[in-house]
N, C-alpha and C positions, 0 to 999 in steps of 0.2 A: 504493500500500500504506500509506503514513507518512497519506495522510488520510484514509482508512478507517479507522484505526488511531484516528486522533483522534476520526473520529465518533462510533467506540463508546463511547472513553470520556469522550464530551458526553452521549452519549445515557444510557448508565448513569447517573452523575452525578447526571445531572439526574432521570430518573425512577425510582430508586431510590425505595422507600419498607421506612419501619419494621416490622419481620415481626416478633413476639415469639414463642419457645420455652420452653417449661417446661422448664428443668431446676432441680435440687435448689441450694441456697444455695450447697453448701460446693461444690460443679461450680464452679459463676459465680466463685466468691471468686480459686480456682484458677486458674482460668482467665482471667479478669480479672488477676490479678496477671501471671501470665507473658506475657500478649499486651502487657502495661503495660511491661514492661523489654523486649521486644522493638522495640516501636515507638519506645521511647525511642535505643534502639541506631540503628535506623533513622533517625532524625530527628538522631542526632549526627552520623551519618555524611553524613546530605545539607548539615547545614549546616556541618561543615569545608568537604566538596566544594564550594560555594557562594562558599565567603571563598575559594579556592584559587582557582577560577576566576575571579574579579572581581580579585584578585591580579594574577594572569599577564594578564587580559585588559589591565588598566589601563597594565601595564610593555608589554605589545605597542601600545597605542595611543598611549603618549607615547612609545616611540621611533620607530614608523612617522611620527607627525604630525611631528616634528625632525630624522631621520635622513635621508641623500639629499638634503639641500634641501628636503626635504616635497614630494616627487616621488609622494611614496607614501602620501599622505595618504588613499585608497580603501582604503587598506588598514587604517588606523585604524578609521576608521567599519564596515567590515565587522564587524571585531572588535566591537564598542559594538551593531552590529545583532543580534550571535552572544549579549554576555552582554545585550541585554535580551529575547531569546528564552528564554535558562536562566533569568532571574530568574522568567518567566513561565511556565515549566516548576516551578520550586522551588518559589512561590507555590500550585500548583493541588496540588505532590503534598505540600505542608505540609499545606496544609487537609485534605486527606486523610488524612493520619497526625492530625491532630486531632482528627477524626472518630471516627479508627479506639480513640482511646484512653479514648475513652467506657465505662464501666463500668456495666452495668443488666442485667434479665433478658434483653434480647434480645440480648446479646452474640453470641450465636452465629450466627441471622440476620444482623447486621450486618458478623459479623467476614465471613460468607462473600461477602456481596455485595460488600464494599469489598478486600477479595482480590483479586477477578476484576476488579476496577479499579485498585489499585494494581500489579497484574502488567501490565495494558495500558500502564501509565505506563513500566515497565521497557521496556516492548518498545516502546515507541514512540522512547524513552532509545537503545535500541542502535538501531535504525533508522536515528532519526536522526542519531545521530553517526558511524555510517558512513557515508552517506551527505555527510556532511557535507566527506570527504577530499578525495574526485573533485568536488566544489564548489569549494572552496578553492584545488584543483591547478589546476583552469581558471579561474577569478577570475583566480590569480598569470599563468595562460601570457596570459589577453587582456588582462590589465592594461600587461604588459610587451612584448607587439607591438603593443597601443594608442597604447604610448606609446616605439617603438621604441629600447628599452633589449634593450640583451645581455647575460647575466650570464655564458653560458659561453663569447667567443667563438672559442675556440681549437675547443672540441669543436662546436660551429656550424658553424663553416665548416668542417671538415675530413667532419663528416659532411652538410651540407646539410639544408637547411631542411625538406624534407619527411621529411628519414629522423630529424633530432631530433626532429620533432611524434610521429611514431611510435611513437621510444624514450620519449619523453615521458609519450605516452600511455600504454605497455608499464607504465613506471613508475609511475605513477598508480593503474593496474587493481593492480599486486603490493603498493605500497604501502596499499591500500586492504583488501586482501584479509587482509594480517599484524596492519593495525591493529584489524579485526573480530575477529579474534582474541585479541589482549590487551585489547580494551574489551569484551570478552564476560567474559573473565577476571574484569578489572578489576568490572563491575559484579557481578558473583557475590561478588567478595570483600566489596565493599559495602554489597549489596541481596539478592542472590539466596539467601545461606544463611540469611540472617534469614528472608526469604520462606517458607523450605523449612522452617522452624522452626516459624510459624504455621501453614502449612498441618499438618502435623504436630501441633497444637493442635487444631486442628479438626477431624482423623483421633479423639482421644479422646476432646475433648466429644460426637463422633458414636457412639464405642462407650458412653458414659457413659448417653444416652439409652433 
């Protein structure tokens, strides 16, 4: 699903081209202004989220490379694999708010095509960071019967090796499931009601027509 997801939005991207629409000046001026503080709101929001994450990521990677005796040093590097994935995520949906903040007669054309692209970025965004949970939870379980360390051994041994993998897993699937939840939230507070805003721009320049 996450690379279908990406195809589309390589393939739009990339073959998008410029559709110009007549409408009237004072429409565009309009219109053009409020899609302009929108994407502004948008592009402030991704680039805290950005410093936020390169933040947390860098304090996760210099205590993993230090902590334990640097037993856990896979664990650094994953992290550093994780933000130069987001830098490459922020990079593609910056240019895009870039893009999008272009003001000319074909705004409306343009705002529509790049919509339907920058909504794929969303949804490629929750995808992937769900998916990202049950990655990380099995990283840590084979990391650590890799390298057979215990962290809980009291509850190990009293329930056995196969019934922890279980609860492990149990844990993982619920975990996984609540955190879809709040980062579904989470990007709506960020992304999605600016989105819902634009699109709503583009509900009147289509009645203005």
């Amino acid at each position: 699903m996450e690379l279908e997801l990406f195809k589309e939005i390589w393939n739009e991207a990339q073959g998008k081209q410029d559709s110009y629409v007549h409408i009237s000046k004072d429409i565009v001026q309009q219109s053009a202004t409020s899609q302009q503080k929108i994407i502004t709101a948008i592009k402030r929001n991704l680039f805290v989220e950005v410093v936020i994450v390169l933040l947390c990521v860098s304090a996760i990677a210099v205590f993993y490379f230090t902590a334990f005796g640097g037993n856990f040093k896979e664990v650094s590097w994953m992290y550093i694999l994780l933000a130069a994935g987001f830098l490459w995520y922020y990079y593609k949906k910056n240019k895009l708010l870039k893009e999008m903040q272009v003001t000319a007669l074909k705004v409306k054309a343009n705002l529509e095509v790049q919509l339907s692209v920058l909504e794929k970025y969303i949804r490629l965004y929750l995808v992937a960071g769900t998916l990202l949970v049950p990655v990380v939870m099995t990283f840590f379980y084979v990391l650590l019967f890799y390298k057979h360390i215990v962290i809980l051994p009291a509850i190990q041994s009293s329930m056995g090796n196969m019934n922890f993998t279980l609860g492990y897993i149990v844990f993982s699937i619920f975990f996984t499931i609540v955190l879809y939840y709040l980062y579904r939230w989470y990007i709506y507070k960020l992304y999605g009601k600016h989105i819902a805003r634009l699109k709503a721009l583009l509900n009147e320049m289509n009645e203005e027509i």
